[in-house]
PQR file of N, CA, C, O and H, with PARSE charges and radii, in Angstrom:
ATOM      1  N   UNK A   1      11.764   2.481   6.548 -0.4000 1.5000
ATOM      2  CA  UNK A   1      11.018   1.238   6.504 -0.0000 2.0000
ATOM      3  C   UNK A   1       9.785   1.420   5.616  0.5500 1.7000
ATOM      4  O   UNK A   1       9.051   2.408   5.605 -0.5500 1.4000
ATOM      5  N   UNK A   2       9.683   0.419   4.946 -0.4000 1.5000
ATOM      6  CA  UNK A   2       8.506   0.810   3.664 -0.0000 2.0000
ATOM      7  C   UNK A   2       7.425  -0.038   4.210  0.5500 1.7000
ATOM      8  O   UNK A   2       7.456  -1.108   4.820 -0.5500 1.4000
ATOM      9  H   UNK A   2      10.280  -0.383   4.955  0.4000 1.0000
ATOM     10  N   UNK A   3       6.066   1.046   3.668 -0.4000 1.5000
ATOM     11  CA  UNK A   3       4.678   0.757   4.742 -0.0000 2.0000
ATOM     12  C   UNK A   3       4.251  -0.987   4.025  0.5500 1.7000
ATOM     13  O   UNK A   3       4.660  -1.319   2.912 -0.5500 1.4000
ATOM     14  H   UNK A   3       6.041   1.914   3.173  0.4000 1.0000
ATOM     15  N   UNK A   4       3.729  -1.549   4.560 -0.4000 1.5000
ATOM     16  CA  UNK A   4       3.001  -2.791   3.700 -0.0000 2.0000
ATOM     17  C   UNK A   4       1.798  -2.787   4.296  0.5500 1.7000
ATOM     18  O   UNK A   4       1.463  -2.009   5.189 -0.5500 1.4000
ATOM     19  H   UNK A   4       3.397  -1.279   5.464  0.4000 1.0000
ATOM     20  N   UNK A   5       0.928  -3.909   3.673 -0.4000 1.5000
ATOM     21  CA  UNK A   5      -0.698  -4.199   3.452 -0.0000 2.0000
ATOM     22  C   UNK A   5      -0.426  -5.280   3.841  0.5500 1.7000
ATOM     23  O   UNK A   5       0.465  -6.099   3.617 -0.5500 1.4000
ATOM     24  H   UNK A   5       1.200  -4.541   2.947  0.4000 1.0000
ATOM     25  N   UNK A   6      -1.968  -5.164   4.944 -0.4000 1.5000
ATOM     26  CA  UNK A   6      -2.186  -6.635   5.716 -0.0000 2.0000
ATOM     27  C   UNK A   6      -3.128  -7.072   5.146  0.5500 1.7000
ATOM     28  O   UNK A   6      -3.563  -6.649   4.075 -0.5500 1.4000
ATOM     29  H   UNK A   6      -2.692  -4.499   5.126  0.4000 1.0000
ATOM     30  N   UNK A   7      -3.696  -8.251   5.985 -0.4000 1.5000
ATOM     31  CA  UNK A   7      -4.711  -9.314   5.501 -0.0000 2.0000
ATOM     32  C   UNK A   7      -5.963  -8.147   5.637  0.5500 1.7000
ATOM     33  O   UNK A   7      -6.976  -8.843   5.697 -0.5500 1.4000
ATOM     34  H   UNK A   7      -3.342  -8.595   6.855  0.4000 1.0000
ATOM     35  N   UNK A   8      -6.207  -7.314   5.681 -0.4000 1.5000
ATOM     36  CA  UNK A   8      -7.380  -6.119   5.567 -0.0000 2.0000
ATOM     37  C   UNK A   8      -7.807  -5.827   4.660  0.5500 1.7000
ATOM     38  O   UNK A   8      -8.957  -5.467   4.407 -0.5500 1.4000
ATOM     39  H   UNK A   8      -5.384  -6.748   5.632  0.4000 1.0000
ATOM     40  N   UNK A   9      -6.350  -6.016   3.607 -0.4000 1.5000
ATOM     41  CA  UNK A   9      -6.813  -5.987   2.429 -0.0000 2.0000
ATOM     42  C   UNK A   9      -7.798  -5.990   1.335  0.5500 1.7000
ATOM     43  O   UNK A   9      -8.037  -7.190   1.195 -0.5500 1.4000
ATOM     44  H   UNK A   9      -5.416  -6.309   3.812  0.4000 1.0000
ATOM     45  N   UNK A  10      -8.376  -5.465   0.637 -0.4000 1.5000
ATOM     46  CA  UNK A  10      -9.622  -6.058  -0.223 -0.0000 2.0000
ATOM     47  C   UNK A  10      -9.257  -5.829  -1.442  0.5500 1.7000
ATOM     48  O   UNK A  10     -10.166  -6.063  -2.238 -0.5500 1.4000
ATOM     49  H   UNK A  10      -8.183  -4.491   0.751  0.4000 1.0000
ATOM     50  N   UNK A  11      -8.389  -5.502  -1.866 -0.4000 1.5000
ATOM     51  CA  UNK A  11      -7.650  -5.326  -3.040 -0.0000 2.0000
ATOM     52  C   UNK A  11      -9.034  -4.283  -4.272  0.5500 1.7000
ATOM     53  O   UNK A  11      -9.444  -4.525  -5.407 -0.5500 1.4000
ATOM     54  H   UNK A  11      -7.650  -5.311  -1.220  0.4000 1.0000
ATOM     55  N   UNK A  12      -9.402  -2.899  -3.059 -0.4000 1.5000
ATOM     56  CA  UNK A  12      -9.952  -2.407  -3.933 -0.0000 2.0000
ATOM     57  C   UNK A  12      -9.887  -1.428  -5.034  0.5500 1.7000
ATOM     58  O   UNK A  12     -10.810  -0.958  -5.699 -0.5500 1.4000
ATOM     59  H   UNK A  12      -9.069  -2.702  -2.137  0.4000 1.0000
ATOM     60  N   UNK A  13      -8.310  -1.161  -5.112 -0.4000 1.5000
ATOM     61  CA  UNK A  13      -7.243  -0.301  -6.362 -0.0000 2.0000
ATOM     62  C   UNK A  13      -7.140   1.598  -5.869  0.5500 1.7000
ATOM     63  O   UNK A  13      -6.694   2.599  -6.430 -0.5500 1.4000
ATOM     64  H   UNK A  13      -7.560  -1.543  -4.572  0.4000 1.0000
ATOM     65  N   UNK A  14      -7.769   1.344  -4.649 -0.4000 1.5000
ATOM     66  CA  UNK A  14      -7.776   3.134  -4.611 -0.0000 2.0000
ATOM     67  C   UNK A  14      -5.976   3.455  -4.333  0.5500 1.7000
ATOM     68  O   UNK A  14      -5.474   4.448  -4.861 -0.5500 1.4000
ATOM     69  H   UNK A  14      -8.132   0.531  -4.194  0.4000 1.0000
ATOM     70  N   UNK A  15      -5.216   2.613  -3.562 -0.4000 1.5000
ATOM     71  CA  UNK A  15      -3.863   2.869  -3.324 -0.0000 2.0000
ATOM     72  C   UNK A  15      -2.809   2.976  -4.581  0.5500 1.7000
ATOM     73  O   UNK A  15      -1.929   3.822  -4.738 -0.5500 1.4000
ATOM     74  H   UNK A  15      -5.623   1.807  -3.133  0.4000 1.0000
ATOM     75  N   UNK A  16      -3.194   1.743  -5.526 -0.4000 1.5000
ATOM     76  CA  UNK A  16      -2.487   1.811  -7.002 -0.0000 2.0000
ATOM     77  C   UNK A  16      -2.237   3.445  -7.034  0.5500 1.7000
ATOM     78  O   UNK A  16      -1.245   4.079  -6.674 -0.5500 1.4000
ATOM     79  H   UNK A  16      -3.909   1.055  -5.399  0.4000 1.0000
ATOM     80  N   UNK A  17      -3.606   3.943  -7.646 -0.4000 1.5000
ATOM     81  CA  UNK A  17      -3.739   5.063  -8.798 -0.0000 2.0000
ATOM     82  C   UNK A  17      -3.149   6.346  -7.491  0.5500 1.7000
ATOM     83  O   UNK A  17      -3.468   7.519  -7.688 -0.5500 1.4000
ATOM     84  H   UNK A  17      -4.411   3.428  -7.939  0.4000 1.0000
ATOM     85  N   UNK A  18      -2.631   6.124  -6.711 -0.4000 1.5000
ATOM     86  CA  UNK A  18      -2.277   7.036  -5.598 -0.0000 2.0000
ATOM     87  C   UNK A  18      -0.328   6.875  -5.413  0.5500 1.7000
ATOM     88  O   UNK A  18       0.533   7.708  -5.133 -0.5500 1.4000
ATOM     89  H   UNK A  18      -2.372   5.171  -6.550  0.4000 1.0000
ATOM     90  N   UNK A  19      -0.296   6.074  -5.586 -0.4000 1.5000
ATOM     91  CA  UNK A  19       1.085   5.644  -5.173 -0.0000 2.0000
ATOM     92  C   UNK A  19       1.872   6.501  -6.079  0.5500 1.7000
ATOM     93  O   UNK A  19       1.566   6.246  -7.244 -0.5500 1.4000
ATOM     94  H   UNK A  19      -0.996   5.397  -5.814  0.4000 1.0000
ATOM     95  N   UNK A  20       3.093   7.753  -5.952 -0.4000 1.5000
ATOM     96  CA  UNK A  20       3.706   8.264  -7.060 -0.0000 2.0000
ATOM     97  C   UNK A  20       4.687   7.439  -7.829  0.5500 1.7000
ATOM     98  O   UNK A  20       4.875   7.835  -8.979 -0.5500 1.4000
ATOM     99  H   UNK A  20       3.342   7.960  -5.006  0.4000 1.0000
ATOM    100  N   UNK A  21       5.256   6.539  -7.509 -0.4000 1.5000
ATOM    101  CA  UNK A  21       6.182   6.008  -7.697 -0.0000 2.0000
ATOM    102  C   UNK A  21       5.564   4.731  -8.130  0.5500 1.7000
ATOM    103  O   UNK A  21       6.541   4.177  -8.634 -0.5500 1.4000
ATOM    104  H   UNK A  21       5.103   6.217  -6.575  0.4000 1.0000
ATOM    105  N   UNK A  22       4.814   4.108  -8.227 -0.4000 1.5000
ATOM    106  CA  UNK A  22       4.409   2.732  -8.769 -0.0000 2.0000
ATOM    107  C   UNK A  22       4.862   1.599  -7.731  0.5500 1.7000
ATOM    108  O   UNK A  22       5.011   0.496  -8.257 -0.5500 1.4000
ATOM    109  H   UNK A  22       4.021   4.558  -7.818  0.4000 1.0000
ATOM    110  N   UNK A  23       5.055   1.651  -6.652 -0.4000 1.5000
ATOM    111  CA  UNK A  23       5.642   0.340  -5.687 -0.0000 2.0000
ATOM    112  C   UNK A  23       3.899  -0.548  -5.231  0.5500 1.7000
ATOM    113  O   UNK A  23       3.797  -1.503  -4.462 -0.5500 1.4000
ATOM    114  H   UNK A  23       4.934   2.548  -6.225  0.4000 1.0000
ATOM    115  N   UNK A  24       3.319  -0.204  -5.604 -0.4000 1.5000
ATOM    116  CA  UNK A  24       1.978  -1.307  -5.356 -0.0000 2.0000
ATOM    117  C   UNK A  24       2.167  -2.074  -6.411  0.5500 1.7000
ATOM    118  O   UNK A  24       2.641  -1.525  -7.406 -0.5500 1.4000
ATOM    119  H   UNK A  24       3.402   0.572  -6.229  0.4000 1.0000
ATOM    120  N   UNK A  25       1.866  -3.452  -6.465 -0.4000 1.5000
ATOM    121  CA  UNK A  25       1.773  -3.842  -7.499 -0.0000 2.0000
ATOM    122  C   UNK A  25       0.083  -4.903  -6.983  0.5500 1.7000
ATOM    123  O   UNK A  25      -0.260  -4.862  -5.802 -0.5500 1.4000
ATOM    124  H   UNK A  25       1.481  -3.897  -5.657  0.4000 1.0000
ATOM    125  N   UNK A  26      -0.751  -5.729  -7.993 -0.4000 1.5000
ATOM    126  CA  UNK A  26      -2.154  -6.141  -7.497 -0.0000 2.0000
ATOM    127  C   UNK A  26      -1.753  -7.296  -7.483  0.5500 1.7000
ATOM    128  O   UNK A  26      -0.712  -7.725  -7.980 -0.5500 1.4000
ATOM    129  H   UNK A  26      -0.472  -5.762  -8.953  0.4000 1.0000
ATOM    130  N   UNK A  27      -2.977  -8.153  -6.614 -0.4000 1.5000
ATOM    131  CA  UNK A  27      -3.398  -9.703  -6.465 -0.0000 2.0000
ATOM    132  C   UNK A  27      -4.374  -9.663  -5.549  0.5500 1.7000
ATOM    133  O   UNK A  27      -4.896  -8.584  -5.267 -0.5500 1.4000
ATOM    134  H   UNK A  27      -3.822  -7.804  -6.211  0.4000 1.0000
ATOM    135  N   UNK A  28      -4.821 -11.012  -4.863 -0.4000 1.5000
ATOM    136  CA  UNK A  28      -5.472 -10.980  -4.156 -0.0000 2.0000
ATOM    137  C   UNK A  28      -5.396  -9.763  -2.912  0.5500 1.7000
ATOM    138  O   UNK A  28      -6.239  -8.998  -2.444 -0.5500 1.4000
ATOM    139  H   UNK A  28      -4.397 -11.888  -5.093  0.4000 1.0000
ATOM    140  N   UNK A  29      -4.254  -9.951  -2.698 -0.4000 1.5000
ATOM    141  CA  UNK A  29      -4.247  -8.769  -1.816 -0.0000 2.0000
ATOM    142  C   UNK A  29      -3.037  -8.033  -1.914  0.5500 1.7000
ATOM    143  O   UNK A  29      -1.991  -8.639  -1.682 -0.5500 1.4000
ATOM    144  H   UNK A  29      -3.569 -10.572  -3.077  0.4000 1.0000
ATOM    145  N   UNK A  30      -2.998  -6.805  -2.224 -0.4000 1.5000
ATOM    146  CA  UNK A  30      -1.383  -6.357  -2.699 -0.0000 2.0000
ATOM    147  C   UNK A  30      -0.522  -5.923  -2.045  0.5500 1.7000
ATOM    148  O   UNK A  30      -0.459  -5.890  -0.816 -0.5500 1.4000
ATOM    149  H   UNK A  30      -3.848  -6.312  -2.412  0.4000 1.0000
ATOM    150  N   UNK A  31       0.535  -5.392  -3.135 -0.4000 1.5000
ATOM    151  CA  UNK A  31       1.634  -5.585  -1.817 -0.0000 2.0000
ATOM    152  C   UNK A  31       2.571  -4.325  -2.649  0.5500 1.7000
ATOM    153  O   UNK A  31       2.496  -3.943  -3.817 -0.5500 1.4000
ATOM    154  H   UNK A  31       0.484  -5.420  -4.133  0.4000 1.0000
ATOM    155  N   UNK A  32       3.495  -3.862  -1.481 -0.4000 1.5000
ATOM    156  CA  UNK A  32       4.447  -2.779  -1.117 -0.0000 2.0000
ATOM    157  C   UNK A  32       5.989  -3.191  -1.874  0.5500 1.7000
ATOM    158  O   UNK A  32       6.779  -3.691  -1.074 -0.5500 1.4000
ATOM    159  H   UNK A  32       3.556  -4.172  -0.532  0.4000 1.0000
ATOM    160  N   UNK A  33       6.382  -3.080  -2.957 -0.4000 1.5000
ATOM    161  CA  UNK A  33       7.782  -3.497  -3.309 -0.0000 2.0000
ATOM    162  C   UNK A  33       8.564  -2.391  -2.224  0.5500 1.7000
ATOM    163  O   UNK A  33       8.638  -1.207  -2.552 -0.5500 1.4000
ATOM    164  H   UNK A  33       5.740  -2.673  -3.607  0.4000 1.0000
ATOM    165  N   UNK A  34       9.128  -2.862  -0.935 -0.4000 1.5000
ATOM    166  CA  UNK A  34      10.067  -2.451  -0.446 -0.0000 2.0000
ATOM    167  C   UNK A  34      11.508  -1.308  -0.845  0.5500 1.7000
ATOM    168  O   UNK A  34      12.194  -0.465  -0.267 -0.5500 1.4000
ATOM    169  H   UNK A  34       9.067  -3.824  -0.669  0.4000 1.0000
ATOM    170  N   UNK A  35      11.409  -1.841  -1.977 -0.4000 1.5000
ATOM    171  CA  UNK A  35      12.716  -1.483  -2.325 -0.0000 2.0000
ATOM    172  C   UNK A  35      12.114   0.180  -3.616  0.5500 1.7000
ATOM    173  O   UNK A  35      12.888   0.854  -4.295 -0.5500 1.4000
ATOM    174  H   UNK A  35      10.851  -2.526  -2.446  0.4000 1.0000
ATOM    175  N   UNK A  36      10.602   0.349  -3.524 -0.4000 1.5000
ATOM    176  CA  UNK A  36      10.311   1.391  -4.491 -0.0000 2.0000
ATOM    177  C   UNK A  36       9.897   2.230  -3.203  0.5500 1.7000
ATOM    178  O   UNK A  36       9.933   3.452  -3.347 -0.5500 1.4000
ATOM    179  H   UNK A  36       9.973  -0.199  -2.972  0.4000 1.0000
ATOM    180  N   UNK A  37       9.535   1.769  -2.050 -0.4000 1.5000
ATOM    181  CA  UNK A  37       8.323   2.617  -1.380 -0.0000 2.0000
ATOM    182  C   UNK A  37       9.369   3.811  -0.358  0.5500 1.7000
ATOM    183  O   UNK A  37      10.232   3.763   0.519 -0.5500 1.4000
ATOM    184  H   UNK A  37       9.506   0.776  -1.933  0.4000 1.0000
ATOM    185  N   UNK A  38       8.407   5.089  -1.378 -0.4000 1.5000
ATOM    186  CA  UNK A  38       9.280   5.923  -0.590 -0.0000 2.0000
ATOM    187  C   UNK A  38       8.996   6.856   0.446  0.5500 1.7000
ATOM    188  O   UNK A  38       9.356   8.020   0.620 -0.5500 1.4000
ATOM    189  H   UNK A  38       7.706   5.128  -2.090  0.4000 1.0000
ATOM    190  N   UNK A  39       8.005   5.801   1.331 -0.4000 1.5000
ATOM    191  CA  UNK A  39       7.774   6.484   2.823 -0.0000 2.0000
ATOM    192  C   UNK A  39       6.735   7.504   2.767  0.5500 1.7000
ATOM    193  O   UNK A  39       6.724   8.167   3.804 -0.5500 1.4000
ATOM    194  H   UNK A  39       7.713   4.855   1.190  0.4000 1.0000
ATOM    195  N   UNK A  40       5.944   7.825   1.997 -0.4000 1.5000
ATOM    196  CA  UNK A  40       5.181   8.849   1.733 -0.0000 2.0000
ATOM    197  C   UNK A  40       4.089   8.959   2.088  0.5500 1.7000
ATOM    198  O   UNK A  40       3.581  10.073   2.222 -0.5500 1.4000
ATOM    199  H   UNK A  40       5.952   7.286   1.155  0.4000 1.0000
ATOM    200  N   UNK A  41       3.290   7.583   2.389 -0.4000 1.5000
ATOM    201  CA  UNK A  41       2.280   7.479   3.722 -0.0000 2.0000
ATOM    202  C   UNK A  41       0.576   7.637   2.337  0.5500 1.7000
ATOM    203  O   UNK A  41      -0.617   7.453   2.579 -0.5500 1.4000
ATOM    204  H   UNK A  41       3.702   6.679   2.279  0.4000 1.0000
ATOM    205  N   UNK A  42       1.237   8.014   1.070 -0.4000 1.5000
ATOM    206  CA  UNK A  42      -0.258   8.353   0.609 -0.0000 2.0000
ATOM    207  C   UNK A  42      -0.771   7.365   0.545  0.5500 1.7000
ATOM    208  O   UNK A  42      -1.946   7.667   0.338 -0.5500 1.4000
ATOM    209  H   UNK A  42       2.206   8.163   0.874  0.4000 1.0000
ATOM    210  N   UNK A  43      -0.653   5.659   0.606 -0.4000 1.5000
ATOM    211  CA  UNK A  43      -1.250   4.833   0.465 -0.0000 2.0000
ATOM    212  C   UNK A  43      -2.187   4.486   1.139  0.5500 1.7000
ATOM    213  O   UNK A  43      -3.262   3.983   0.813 -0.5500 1.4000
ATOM    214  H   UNK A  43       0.302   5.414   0.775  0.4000 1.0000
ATOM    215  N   UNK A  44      -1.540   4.917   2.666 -0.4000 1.5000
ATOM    216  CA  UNK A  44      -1.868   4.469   3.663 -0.0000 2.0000
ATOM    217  C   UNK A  44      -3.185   5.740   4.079  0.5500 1.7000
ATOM    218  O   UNK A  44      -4.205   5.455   4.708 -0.5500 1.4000
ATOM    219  H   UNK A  44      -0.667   5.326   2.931  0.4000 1.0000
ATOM    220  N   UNK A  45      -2.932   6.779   3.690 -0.4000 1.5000
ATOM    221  CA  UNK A  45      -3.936   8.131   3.757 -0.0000 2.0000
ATOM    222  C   UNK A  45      -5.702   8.144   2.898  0.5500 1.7000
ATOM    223  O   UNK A  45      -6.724   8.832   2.893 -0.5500 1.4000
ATOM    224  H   UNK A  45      -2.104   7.010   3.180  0.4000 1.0000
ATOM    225  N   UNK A  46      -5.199   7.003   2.319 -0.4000 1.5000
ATOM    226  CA  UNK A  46      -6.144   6.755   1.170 -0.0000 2.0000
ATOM    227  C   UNK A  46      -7.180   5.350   1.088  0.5500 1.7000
ATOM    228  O   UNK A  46      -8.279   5.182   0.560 -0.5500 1.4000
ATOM    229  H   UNK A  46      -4.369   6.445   2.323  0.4000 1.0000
ATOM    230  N   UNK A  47      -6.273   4.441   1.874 -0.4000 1.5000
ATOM    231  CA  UNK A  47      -6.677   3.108   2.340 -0.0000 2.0000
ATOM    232  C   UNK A  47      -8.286   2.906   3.045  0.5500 1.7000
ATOM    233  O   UNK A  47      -8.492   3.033   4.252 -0.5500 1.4000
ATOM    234  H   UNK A  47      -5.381   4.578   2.304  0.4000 1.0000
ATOM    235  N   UNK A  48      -9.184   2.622   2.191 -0.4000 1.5000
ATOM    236  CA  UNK A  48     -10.750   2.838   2.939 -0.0000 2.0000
ATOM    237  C   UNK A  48     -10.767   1.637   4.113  0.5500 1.7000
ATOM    238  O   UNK A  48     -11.765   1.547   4.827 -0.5500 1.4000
ATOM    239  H   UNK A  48      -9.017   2.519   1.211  0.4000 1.0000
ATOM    240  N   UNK A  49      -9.855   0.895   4.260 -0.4000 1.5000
ATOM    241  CA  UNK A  49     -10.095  -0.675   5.120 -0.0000 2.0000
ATOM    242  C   UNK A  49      -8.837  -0.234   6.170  0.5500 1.7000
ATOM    243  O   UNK A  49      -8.646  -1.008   7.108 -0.5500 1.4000
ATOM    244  H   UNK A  49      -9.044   0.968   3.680  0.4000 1.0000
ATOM    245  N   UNK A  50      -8.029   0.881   6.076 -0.4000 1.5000
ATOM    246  CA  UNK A  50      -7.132   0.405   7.219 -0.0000 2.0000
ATOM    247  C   UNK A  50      -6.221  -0.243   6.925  0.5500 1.7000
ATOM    248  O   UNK A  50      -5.624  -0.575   7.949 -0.5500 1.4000
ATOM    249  H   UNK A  50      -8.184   1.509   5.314  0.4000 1.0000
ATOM    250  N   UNK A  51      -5.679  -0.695   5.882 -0.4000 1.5000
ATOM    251  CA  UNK A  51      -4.916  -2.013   5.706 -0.0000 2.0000
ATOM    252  C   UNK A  51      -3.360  -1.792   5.559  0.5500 1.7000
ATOM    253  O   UNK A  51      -2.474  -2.646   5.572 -0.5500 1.4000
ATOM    254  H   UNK A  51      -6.163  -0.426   5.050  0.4000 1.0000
ATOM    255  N   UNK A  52      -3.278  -0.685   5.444 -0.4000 1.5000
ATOM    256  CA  UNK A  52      -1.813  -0.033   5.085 -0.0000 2.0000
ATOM    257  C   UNK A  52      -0.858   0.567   5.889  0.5500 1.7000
ATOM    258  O   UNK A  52      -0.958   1.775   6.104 -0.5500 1.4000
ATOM    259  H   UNK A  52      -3.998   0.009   5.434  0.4000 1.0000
ATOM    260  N   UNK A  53      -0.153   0.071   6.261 -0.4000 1.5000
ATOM    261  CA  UNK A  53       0.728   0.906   7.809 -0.0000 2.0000
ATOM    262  C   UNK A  53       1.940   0.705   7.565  0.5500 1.7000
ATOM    263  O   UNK A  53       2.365   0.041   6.620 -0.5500 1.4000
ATOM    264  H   UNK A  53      -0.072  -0.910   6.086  0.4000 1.0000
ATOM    265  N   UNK A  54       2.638   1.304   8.459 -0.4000 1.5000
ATOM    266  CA  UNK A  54       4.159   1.027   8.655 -0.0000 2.0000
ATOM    267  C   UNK A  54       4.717  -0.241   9.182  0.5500 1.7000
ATOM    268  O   UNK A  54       3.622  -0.509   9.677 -0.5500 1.4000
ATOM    269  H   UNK A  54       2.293   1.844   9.226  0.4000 1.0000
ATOM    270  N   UNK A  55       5.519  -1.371   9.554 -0.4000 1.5000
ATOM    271  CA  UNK A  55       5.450  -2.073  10.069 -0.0000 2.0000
ATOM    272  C   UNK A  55       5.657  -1.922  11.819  0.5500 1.7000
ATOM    273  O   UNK A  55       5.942  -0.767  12.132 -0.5500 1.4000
ATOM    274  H   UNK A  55       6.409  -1.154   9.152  0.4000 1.0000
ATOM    275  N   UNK A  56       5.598  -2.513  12.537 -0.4000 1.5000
ATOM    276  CA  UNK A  56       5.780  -2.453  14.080 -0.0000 2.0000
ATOM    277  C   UNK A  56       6.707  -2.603  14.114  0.5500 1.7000
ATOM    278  O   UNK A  56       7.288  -2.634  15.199 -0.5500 1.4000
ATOM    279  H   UNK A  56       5.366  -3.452  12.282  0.4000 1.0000
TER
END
């Protein structure tokens, strides 16, 4: 299951330049292409707001 970003979001780019694989992509608040994310948790290790998890 690939992690996604909640409304916690602040879209402040530290997860981009972290992600190995490129599955972040930006906007107001960004988001997890499912189908790139390969479970690796660095997004979420790196996330200063919390915003990044696995789903429930």
């Amino acid at each position: 299951m690939a992690y996604v970003i909640s409304d916690d979001c602040i879209a402040c780019g530290t997860c981009i330049d972290e992600c190995p694989v490129g599955a972040i992509s930006e906007g107001d608040k960004y988001v997890i292409n499912p189908d790139l994310c390969t479970e690796c948790g660095t997004c979420a290790s790196v996330c200063p707001n919390e915003a990044i998890s696995l789903p429930e």
